[in-house]
KEVEXTI-705803 format. One line per field, with one value per residue: x, y, z of N, C-alpha, C in turn. Coordinates in pm, 1 decimal, padded with zeros to 6 digits. Example, Ala and Ser with C-alpha at 12.3 -4.5 7.8 and 13.67 -1.06 7.14 Angstrom:
2
nxx [01319.0 01285.0]
nyy [-00569.0 -00225.0]
nzz [00780.0 00708.0]
caxx [01230.0 01367.0]
cayy [-00450.0 -00106.0]
cazz [00780.0 00714.0]
cxx [01320.0 01290.0]
cyy [-00330.0 00003.0]
czz [00780.0 00787.0]
//
This chain:
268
nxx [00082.7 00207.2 00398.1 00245.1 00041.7 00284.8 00356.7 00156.7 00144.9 00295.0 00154.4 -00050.3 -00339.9 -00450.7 -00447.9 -00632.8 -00648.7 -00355.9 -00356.4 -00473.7 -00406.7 -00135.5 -00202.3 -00294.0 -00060.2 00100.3 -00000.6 00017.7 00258.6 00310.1 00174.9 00365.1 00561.5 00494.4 00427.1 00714.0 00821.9 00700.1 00744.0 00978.7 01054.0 00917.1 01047.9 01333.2 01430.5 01380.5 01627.3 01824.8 01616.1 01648.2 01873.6 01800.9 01544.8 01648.7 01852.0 01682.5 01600.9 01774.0 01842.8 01635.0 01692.7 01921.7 01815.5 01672.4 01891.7 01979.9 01790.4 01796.8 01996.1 01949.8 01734.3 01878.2 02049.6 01841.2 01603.2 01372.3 01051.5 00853.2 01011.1 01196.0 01002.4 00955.7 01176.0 01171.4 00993.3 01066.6 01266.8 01085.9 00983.5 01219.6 01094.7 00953.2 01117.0 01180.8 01018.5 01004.9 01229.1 01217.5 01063.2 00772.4 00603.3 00643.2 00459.2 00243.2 00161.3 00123.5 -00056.5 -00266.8 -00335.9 -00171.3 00018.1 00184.0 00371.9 00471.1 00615.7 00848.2 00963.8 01036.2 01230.6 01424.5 01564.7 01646.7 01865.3 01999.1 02102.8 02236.1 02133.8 01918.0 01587.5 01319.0 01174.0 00825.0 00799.1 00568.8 00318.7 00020.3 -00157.5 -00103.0 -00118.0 -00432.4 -00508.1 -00450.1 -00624.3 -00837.0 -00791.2 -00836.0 -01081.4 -01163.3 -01120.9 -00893.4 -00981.4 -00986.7 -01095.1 -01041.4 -00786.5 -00918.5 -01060.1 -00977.9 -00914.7 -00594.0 -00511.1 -00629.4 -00513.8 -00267.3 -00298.8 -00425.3 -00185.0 00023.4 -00069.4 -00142.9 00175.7 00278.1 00083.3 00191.0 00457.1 00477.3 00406.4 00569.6 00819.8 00756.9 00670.2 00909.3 01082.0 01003.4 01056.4 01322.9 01429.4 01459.5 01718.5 01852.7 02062.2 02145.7 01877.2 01868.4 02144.3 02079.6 01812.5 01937.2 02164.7 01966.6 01895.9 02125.7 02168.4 01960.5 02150.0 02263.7 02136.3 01997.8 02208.7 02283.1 01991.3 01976.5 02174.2 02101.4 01812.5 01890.7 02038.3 01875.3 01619.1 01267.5 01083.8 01194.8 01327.6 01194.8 01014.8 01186.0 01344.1 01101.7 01052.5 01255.3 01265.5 01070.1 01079.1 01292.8 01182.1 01031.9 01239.2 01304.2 01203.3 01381.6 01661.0 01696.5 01825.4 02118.1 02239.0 02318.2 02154.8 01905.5 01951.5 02037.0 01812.0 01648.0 01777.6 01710.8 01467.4 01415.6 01478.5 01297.6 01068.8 01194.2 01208.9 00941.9 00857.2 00991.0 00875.1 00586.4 00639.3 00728.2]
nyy [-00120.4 00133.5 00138.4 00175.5 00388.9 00569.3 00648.5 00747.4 00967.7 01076.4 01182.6 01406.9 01560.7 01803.2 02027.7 01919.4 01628.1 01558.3 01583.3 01395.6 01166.6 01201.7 01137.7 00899.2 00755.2 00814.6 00699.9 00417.5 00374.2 00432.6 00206.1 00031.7 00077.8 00038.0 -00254.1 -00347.6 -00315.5 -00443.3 -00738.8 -00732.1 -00744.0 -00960.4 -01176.0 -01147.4 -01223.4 -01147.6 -01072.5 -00970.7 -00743.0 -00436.1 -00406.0 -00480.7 -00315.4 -00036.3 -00091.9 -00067.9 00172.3 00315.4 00275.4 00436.8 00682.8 00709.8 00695.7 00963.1 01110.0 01038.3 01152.5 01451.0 01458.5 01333.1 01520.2 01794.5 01727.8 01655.8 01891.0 01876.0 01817.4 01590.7 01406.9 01366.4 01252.7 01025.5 00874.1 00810.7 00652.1 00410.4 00203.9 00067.3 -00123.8 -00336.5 -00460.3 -00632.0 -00841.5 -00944.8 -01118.8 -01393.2 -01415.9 -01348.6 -01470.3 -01569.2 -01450.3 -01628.2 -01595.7 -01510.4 -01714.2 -01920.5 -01806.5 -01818.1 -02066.4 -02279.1 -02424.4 -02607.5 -02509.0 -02256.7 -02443.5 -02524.3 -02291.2 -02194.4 -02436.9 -02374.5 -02140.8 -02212.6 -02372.5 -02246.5 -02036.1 -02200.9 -02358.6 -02531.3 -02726.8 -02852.0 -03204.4 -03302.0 -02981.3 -02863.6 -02970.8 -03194.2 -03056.9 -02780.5 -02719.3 -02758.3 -02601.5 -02336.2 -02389.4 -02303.4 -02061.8 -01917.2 -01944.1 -01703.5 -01409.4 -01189.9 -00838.1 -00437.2 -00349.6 -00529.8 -00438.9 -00254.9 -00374.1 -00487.8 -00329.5 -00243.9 -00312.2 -00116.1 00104.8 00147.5 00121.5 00339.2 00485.7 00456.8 00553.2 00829.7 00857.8 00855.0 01056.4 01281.8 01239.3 01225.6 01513.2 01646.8 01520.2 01567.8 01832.5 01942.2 01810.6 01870.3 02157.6 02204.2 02465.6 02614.4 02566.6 02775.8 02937.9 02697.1 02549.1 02231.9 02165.6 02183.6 02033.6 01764.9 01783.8 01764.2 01492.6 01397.3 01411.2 01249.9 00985.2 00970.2 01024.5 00746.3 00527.1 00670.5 00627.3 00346.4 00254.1 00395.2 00276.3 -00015.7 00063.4 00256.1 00150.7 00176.8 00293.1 00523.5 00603.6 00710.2 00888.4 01071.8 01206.9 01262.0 01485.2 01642.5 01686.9 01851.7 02084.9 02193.4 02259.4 02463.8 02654.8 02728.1 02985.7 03147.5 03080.8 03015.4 03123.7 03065.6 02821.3 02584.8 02499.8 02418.3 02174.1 02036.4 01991.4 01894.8 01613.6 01551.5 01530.7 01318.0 01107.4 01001.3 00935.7 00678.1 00524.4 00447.2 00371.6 00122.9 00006.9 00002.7 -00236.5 -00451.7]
nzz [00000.0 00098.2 -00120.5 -00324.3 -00279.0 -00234.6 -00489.4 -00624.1 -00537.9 -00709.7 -00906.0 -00809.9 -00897.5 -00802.1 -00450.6 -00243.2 -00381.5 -00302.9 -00050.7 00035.2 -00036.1 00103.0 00331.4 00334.9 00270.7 00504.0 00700.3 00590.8 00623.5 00905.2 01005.3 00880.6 01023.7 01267.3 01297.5 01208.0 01390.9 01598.9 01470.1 01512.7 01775.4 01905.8 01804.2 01982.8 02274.3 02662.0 02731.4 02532.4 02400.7 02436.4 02338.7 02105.5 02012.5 02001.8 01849.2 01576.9 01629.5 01597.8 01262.3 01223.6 01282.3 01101.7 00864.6 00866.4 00889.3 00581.9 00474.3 00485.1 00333.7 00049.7 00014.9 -00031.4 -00254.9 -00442.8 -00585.0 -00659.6 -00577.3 -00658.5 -00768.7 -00537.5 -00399.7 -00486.3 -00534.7 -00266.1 -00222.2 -00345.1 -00241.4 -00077.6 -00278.2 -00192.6 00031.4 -00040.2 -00162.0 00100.3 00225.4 00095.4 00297.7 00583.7 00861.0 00963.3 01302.7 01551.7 01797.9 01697.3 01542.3 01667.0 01815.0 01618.8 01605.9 01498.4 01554.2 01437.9 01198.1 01394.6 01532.9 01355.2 01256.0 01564.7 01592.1 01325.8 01420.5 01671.9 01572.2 01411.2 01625.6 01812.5 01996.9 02189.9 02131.7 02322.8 02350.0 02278.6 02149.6 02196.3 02407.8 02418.5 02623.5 02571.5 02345.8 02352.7 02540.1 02402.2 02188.7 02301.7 02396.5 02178.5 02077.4 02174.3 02098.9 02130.4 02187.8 02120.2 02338.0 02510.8 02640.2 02828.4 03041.8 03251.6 03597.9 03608.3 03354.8 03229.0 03362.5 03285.6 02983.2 02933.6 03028.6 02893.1 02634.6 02651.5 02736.3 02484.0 02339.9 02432.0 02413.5 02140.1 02057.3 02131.1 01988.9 01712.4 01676.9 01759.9 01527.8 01304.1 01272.4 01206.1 01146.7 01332.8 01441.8 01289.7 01007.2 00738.4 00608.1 00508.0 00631.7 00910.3 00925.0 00916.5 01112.8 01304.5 01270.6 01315.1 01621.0 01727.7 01718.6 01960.1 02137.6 02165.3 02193.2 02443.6 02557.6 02559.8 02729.8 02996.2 03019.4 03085.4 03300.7 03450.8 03442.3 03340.0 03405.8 03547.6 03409.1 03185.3 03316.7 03426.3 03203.2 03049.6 03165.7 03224.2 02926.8 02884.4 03102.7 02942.8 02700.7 02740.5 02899.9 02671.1 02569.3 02663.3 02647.3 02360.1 02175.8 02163.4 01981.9 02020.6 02221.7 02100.3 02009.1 02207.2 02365.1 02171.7 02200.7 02454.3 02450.2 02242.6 02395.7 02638.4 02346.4 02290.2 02491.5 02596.6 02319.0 02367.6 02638.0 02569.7 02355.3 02537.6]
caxx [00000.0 00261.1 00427.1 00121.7 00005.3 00372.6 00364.3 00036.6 00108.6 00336.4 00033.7 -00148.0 -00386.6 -00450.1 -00382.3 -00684.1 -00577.6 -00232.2 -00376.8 -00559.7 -00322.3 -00045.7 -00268.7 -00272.7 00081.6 00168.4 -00111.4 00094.2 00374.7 00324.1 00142.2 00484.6 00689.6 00472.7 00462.2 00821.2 00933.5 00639.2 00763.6 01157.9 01050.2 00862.2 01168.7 01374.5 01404.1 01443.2 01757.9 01837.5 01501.3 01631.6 01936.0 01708.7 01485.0 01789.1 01885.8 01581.2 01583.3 01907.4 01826.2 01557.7 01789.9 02012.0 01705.8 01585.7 02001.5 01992.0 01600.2 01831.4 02104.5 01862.7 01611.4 01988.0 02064.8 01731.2 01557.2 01229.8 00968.0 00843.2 01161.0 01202.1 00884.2 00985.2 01341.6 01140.0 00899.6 01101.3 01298.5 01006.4 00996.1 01260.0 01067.1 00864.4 01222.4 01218.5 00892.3 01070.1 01344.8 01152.6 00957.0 00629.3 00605.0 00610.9 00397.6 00150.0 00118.9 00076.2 -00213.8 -00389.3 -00361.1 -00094.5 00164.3 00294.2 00470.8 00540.0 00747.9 00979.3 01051.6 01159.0 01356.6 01521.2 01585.1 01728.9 01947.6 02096.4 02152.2 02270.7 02087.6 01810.4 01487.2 01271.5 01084.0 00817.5 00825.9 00407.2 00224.9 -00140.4 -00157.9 -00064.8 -00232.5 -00572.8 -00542.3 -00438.2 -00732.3 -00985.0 -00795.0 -00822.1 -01208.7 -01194.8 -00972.9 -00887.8 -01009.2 -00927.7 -01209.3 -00979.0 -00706.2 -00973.2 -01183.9 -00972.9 -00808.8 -00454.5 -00453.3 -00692.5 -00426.7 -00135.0 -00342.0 -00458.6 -00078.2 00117.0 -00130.1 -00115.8 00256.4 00249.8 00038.3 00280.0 00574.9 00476.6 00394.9 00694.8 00903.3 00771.7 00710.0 01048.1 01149.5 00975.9 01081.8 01468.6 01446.6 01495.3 01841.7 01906.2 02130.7 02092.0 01763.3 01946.7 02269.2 01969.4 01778.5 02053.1 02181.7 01920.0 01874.0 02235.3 02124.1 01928.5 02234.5 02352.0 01982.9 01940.0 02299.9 02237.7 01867.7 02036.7 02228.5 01995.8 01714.5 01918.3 02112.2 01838.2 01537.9 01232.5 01005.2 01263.2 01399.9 01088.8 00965.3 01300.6 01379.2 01005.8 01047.4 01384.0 01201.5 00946.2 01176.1 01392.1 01068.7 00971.6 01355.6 01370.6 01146.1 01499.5 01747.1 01671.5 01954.2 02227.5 02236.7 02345.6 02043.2 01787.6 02037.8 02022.3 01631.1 01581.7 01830.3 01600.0 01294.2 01365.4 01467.0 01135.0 01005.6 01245.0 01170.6 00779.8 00801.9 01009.6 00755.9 00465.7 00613.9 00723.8]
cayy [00000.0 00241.3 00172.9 00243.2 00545.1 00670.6 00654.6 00790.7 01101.7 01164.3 01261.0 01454.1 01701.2 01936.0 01988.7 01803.2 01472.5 01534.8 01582.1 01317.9 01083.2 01187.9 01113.3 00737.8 00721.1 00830.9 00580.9 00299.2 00401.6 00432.1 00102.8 -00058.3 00066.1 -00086.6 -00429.4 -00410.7 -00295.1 -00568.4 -00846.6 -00784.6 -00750.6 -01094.1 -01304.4 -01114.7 -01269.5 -00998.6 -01010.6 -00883.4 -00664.0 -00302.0 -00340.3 -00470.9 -00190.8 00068.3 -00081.7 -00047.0 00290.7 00358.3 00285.8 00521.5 00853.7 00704.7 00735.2 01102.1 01200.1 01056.0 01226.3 01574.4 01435.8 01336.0 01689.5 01863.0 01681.3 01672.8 01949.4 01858.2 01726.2 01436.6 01318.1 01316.5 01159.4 00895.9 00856.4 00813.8 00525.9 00332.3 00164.6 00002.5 -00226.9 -00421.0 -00526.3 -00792.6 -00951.9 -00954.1 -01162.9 -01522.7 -01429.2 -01296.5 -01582.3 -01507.2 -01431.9 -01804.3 -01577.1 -01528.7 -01866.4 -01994.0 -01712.2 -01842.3 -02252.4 -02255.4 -02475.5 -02693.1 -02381.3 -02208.9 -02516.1 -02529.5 -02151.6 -02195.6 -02507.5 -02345.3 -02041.2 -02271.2 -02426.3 -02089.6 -02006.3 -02327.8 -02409.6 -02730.6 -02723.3 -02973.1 -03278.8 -03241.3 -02857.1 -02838.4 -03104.4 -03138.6 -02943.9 -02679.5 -02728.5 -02748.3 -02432.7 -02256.5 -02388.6 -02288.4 -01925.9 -01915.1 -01942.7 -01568.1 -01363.6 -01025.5 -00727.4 -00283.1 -00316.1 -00588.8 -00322.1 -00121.3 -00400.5 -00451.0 -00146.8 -00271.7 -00291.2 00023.2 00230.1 00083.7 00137.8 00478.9 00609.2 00459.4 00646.9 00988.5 00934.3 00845.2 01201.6 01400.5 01277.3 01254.1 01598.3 01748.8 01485.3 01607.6 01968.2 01992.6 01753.1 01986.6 02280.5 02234.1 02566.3 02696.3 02570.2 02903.5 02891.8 02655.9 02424.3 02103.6 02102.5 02204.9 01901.9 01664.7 01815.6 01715.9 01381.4 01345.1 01437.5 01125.7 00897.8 00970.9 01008.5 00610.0 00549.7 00708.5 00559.5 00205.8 00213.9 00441.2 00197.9 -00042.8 00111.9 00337.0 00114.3 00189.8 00416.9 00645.7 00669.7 00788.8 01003.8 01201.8 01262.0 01366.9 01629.7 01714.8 01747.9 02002.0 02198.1 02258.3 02333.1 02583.9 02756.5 02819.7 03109.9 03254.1 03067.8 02999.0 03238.8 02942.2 02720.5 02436.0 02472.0 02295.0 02051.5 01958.1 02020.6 01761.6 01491.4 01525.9 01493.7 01227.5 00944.8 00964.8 00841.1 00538.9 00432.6 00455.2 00254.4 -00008.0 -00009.7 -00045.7 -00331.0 -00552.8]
cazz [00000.0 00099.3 -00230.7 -00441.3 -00276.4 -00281.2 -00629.3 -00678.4 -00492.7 -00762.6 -00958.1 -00766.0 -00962.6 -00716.6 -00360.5 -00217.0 -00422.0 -00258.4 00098.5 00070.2 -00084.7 00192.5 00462.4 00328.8 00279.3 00640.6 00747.9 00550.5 00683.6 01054.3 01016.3 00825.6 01140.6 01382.7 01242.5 01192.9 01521.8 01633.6 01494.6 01571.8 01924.3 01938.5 01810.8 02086.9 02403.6 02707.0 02721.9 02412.8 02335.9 02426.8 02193.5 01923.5 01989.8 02039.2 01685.1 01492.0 01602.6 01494.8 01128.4 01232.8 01256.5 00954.4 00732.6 00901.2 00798.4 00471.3 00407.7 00426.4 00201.8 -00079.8 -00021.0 -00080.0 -00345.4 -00536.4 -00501.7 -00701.4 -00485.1 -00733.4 -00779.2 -00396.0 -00339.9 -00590.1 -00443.3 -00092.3 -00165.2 -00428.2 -00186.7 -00000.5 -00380.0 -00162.8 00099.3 -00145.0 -00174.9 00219.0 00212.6 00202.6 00377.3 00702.5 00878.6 01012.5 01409.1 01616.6 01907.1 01600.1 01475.8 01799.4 01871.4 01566.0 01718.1 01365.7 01584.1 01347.2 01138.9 01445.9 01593.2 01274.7 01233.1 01629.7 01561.8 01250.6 01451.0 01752.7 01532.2 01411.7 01738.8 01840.0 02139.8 02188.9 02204.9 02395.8 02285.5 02182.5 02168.8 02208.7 02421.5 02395.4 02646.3 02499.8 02227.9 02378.4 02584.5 02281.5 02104.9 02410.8 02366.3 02017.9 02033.9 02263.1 02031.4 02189.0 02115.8 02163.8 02456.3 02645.1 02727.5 02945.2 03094.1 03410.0 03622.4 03645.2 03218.7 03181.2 03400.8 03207.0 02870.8 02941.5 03074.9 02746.4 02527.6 02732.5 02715.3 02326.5 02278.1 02481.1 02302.8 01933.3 01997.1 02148.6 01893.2 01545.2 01692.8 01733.5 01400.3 01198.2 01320.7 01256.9 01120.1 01479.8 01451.7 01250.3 00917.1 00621.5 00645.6 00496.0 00767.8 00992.7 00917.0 00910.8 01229.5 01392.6 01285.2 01387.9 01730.6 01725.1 01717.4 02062.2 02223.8 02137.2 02280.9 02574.0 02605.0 02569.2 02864.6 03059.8 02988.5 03135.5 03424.0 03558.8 03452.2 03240.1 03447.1 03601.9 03288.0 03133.0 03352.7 03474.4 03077.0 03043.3 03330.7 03161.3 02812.3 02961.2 03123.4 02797.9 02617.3 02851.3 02879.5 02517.9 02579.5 02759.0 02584.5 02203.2 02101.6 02147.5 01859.3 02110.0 02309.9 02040.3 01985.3 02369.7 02359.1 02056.2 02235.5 02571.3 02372.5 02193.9 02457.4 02643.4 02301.3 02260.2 02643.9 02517.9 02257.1 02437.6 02751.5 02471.4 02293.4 02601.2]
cxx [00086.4 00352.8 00367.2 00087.4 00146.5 00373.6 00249.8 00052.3 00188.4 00273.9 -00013.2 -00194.1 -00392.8 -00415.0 -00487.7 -00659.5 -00457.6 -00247.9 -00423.6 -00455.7 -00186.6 -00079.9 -00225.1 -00117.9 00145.3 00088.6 -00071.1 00199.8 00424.5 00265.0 00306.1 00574.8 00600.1 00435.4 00596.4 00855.9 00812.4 00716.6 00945.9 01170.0 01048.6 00942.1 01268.7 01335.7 01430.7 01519.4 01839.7 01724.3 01549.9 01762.5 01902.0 01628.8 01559.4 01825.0 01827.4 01579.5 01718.0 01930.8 01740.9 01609.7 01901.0 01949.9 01698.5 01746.6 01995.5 01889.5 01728.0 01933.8 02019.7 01784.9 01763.6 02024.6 01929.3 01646.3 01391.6 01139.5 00901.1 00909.7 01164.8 01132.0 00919.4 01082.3 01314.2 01121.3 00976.4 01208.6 01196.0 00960.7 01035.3 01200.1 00982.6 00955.7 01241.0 01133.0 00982.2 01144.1 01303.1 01072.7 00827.5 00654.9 00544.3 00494.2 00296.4 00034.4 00055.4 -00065.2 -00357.6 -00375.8 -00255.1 00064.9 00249.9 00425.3 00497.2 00664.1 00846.9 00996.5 01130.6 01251.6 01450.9 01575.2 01707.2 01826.5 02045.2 02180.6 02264.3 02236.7 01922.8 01678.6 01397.0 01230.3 00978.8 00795.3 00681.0 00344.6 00114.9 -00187.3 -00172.4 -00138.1 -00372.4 -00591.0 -00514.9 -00548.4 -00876.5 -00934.6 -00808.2 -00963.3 -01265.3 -01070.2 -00987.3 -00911.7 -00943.0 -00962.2 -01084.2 -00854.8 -00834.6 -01098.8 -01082.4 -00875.4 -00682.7 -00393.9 -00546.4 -00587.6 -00324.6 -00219.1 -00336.5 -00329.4 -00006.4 00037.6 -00129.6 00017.7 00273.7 00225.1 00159.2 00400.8 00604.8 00446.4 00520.5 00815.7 00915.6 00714.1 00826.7 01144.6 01134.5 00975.2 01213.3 01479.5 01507.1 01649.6 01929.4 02048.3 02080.5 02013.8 01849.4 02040.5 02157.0 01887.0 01851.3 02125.1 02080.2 01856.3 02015.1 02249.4 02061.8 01978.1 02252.2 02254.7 01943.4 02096.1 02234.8 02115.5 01915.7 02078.4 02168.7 01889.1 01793.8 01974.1 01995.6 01693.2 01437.7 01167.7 01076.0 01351.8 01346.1 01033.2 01085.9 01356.6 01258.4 00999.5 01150.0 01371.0 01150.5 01007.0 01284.3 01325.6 01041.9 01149.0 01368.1 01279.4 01275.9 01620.4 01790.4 01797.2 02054.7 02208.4 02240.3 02225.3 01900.1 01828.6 01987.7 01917.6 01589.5 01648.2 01806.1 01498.3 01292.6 01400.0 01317.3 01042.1 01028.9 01215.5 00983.6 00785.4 00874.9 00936.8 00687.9 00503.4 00667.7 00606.6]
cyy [00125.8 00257.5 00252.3 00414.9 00623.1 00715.6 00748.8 00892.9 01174.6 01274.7 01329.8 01579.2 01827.3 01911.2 01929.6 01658.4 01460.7 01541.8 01471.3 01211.8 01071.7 01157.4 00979.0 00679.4 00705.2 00724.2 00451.6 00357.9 00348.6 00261.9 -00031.0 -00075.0 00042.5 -00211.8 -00444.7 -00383.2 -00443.2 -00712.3 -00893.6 -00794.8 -00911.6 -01195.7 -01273.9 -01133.8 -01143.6 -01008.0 -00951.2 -00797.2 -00519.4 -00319.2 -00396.7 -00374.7 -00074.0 00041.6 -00064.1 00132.9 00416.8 00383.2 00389.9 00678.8 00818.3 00755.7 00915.1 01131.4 01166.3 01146.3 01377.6 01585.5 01420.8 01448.1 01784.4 01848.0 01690.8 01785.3 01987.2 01764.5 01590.4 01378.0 01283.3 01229.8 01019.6 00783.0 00792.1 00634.4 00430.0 00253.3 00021.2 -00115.2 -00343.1 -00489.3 -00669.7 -00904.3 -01011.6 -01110.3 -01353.0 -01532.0 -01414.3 -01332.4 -01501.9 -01538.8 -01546.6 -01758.6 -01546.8 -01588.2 -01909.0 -01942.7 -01809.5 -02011.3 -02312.1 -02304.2 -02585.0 -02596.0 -02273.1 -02294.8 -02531.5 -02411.6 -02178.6 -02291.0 -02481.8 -02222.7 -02093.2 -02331.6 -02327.7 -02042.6 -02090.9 -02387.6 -02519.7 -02662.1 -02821.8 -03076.3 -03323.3 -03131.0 -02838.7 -02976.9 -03077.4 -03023.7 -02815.4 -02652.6 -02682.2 -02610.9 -02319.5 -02242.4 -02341.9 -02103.6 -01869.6 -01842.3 -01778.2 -01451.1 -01220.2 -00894.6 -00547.1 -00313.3 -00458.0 -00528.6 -00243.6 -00250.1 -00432.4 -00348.9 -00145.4 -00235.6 -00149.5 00105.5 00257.7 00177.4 00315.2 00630.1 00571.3 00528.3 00791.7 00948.0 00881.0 00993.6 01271.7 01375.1 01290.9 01399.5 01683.5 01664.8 01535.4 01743.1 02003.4 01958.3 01890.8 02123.2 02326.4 02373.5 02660.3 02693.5 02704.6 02829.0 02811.4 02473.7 02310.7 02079.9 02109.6 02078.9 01810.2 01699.9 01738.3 01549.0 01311.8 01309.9 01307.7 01025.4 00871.3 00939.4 00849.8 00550.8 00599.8 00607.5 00405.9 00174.2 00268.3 00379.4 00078.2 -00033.1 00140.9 00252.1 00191.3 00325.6 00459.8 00725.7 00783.1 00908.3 01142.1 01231.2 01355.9 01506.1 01753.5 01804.5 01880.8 02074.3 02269.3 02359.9 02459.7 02694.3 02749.7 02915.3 03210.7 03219.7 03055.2 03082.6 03153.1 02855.6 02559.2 02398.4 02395.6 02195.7 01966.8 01939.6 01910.3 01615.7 01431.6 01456.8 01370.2 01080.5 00921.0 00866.3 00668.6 00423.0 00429.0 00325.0 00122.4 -00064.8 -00088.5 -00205.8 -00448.5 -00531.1]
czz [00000.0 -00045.7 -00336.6 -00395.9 -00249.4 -00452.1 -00703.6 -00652.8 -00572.8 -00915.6 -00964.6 -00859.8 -00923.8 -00552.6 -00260.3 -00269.8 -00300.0 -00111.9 00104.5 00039.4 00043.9 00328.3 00446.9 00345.5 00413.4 00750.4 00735.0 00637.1 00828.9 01078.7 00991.1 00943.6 01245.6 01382.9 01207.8 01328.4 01618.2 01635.4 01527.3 01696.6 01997.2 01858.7 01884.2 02182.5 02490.0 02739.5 02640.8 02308.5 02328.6 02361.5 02072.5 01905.3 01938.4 01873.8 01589.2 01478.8 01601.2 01355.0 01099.3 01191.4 01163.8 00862.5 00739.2 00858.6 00648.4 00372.6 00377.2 00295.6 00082.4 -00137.1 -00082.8 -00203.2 -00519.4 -00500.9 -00572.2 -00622.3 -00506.6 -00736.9 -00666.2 -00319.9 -00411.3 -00535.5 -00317.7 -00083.2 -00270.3 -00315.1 -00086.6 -00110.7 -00249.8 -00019.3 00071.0 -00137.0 -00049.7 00252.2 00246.4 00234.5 00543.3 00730.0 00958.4 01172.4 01453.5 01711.3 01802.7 01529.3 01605.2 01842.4 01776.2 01544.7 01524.9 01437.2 01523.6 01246.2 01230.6 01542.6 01478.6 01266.4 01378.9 01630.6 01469.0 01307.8 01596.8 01696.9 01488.5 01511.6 01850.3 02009.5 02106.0 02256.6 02312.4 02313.0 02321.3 02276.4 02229.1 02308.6 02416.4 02496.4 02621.9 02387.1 02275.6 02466.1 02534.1 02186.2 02169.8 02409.9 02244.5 01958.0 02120.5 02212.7 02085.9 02092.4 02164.5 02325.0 02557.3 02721.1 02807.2 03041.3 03251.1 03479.9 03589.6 03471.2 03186.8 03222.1 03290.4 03074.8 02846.4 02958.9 02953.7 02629.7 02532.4 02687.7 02598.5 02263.0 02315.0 02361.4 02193.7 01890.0 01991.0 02034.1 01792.3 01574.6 01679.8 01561.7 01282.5 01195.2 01346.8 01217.4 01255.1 01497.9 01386.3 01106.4 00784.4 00664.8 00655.6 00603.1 00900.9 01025.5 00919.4 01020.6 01348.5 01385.0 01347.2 01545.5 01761.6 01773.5 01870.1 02155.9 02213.0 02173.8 02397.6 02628.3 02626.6 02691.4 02993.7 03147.5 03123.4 03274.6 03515.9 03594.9 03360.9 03241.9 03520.3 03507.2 03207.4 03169.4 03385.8 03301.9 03012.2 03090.0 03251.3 02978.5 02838.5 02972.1 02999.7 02705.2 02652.4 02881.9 02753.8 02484.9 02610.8 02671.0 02441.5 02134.7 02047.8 02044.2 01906.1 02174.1 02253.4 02025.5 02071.7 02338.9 02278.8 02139.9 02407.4 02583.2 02316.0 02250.7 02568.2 02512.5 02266.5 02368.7 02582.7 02441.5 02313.2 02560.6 02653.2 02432.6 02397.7 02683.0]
//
């Protein structure tokens, strides 16, 4: 989908088509990166989840520097749009290389092709699985959950997952706003847009570093909230300080580990 309607938007007749068309795109999109950061999570065990996260969203601020290298480089917007989504071709080739999620299969009672992806995956690794991997057991209380498939409404039906539900979505709003308020607003950095934009995806690099060991050291929710606190407060002194060139820098590499602790909460 996100291929097609990239492609399409290089059409656009007027600028309703093209609103409308970039809505879908960013709709594919956001959908593509949470089924991929989904299913790299759920073949990560937790001991190695926050530097598979940490690495996903590393490729994350590679892309947001190369986006200024290409807008520099090209500086026709079709072309750019072209340049954007033609890449996402290669994910078709990905298709039988990238097995389908074993916590998946298993959901939909599909354990015969989720015990060989993890035995070809244990063998990679080189560690043993059991025998057999499934007993009926297993089976049958898979097939008695199978027949009660979850829905939106089962995050809010008891308090303990309504709280939970209700505080990763509050902090979701807060930070997607103060994230792409600030993204799109490298202009503040002063000087020429492009090093501007690419500046601040550089900024990125270090904020996901940092969050890595952070994450780890300090834990998930003290992490979150004392970088939130620290966000705010930045937001709120660049009424006084904004002059400094350094000071959005800081301000963007505040802002944006709150969202990396977020989405690693969310997806374990």
């Amino acid at each position: 989908m996100e291929f097609v309607v990239g492609v399409a938007v290089l059409f656009s007749p007027n600028m309703i088509t093209f609103t409308i068309l970039r809505f879908l795109l960013g709709t594919s999109n956001m959908g593509l990166f949470i089924l991929g950061s989904v299913i790299g999570a759920e073949f990560l065990g937790p001991s190695k989840r926050v530097i598979g996260v940490m690495g996903m969203q590393m490729g994350f601020a590679i892309g947001y520097m190369m986006l200024a290298l290409v807008a520099f480089l090209i500086r026709k917007w079709r072309i750019i749009q072209f340049v954007l989504c033609a890449p996402v071709v290669f994910f078709f080739l990905l298709m039988p290389i990238v097995p389908e999620s074993p916590r998946w299969l298993m959901s939909q009672g599909k354990y015969n092709k989720a015990e060989k992806i993890i035995r070809k995956a244990a063998k990679v690794n080189g560690k043993k699985v059991p025998e057999p991997l499934f007993d009926e057991e297993d089976i049958k209380h898979g097939s008695e959950k199978l027949k009660e498939q979850p829905t939106v409404i089962d995050l809010f039906k008891t308090p303990n997952l309504r709280r939970n539900t209700i505080n990763l979505m509050w902090n979701w709003f807060v930070n997607s706003i103060v994230y792409y308020g600030l993204s799109l607003n490298t202009g503040d950095l002063g000087g020429n847009e492009f090093i501007s934009f690419f500046i601040s995806g550089v900024v990125e690099v270090p904020a996901v570093i940092y969050a890595f060991f952070a994450i780890e050291w300090f834990g998930r929710r003290p992490n979150l909230a004392g970088t939130e606190i620290l966000a705010g407060i930045a937001c709120f002194a660049t009424i006084v300080i904004r002059k400094y060139m350094f000071y959005p820098v800081l301000r963007k590499f505040v802002s944006y580990v709150p969202t990396l602790t977020s989405l690693l909460i969310t997806l374990e």
